[in-house]
Each structure stands twice: as C-alpha cells, then as structure tokens.
C-alpha positions in Angstrom: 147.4 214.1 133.4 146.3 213.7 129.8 143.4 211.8 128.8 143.3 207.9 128.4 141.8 206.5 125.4 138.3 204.3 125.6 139.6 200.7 126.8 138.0 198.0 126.9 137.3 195.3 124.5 133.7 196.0 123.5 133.6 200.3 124.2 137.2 200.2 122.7 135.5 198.3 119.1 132.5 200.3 119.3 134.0 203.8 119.5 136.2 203.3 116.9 133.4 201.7 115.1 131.6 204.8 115.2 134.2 207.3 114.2 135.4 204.8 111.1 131.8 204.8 109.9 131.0 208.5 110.7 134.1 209.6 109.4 133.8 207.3 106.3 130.1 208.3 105.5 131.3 212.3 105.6 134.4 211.6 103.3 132.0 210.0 100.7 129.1 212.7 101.5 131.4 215.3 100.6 132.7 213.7 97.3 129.1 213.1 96.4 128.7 216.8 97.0 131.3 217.3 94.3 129.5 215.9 92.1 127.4 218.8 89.8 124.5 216.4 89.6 124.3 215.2 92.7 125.5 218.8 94.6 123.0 221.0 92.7 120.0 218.8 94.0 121.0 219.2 98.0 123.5 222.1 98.1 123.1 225.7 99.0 125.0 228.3 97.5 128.2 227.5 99.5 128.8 223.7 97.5 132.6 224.0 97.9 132.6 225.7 101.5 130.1 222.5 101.9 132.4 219.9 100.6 135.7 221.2 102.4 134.0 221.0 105.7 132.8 217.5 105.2 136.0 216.5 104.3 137.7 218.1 107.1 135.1 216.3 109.4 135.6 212.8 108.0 139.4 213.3 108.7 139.0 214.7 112.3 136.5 211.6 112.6 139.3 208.9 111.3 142.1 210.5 113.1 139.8 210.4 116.7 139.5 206.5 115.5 143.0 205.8 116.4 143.6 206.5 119.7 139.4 207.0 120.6 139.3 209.3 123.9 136.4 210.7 125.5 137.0 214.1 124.8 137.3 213.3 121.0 134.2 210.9 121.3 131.9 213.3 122.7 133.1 216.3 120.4 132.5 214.1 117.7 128.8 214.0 119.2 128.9 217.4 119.1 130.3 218.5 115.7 127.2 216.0 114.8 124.5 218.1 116.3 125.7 220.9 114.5 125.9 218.5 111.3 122.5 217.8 112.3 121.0 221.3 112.7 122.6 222.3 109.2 121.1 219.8 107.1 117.2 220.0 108.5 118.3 224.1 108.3 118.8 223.5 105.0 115.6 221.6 104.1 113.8 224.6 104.8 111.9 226.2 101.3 113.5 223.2 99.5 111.4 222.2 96.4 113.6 219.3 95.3 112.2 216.0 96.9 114.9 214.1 96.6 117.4 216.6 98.1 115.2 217.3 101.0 115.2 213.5 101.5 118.7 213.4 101.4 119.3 215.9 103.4 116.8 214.8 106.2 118.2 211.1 105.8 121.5 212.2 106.7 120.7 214.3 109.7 119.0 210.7 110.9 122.0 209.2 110.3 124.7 212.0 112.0 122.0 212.3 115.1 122.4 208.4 115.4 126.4 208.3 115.1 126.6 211.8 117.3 124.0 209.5 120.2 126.3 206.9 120.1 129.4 209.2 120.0 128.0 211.3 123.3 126.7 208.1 125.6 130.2 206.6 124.5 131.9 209.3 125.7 130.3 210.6 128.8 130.2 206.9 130.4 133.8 206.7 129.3 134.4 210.0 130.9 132.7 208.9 133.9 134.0 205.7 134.2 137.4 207.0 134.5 136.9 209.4 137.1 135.2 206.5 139.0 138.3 204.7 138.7 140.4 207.5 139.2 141.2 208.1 135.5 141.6 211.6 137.0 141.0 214.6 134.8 137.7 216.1 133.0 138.7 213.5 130.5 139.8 210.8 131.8 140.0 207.4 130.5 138.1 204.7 131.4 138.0 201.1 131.3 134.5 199.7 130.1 134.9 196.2 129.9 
C-alpha cells in the first residue's frame, strides 16, 4: 500500500508550512551563496558544489510540500541534520565573524525546521499505523 499524505487540517497546514519555508530559505541560501561577496565570507572551497546542493534541497523540500507524506517529512528532518552538521563543521578555524555567524545561524534555523519536520513525521507515521494506515509509512489523520 503506498503511503498516505499528512491529513488533517492543522498537521496537513503545518507540514507543508514547514517544507515551503525550509525549501524557500535553501533556494535563497544558495543564491546568496552565488553571490562573490557574500559566498567568499561563508563558503569553503567547494562554493559551487555548495550552491548546487542547496538548490537541489530547496526543490526536494517544495516538491515534498505538495503531497506532504511522512516518509518525505521525516527525511526532510534528516537531510537537515546533515544540513546541520555541515554548517557548524564548517565554522570550525573560521576567522570571518560574520560567516561564522551565518553559518551557525543557519544550522539554528535547519535544526528547528528538521525538529519540526521529524515530530511531524513520526506522529504522522504513527498515527497511521494506529489507524491502520498500514505500511512503515503510513498516513495518518491528525486532526
């Protein structure tokens, strides 16, 4: 059985929420990245690499907004703990205050979406098999 998308009125608003904003903040993380100015003061040698993979992650973010799932919620959570772990990685031996304050900012702010993301998607997960949503992904009704 495939897995049901996140019902409800309130989980339904608040995962898409989540993605739309997560998704959205990547997109224009990784077009500030572009920017020499800006990208020179947080990037690592791998910019492009850098920019590319936000951009892929803002679109894998808008796409799970759509038809939110728990599967696609909680690896969203997950592609944001590795978000997470890159950007304080990346503070490490930086001289730049204003990059490492970026970079520590934003690993606030993808451990806050990728919190949200996980509790969204686990109760929705478990919800569903308590209803018999059936499968490890099942859907759930949260309202």
């Amino acid at each position: 059985m495939a897995p049901k998308q996140v019902t409800g009125r309130g989980p339904a608003r608040w995962a898409r929420a989540v993605l739309v904003v997560d998704g959205a903040g990547c997109l224009a993380a990784g077009a500030a990245l572009a920017v020499p100015a800006v990208g020179a003061r947080v990037a690592l040698r791998g910019r492009w690499p850098a920019v590319a993979a936000l951009a892929l992650t803002g679109a894998g973010l808008l796409a799970g907004a759509r038809d939110p799932r728990p599967a696609s919620l909680i690896l969203a959570g997950v592609v944001n703990a590795g978000w997470v772990a890159t950007c304080l990685r990346a503070t490490s031996g930086r001289d730049d205050a204003v990059g490492r304050g970026v970079l520590v900012t934003t690993a606030v702010l993808d451990a806050a979406a990728g919190g949200l993301q996980l509790a969204l998607g686990v109760r929705a997960a478990l919800d569903g098999r308590r209803s018999g949503g059936g499968g490890r992904t099942g859907g759930a009704n949260l309202a």
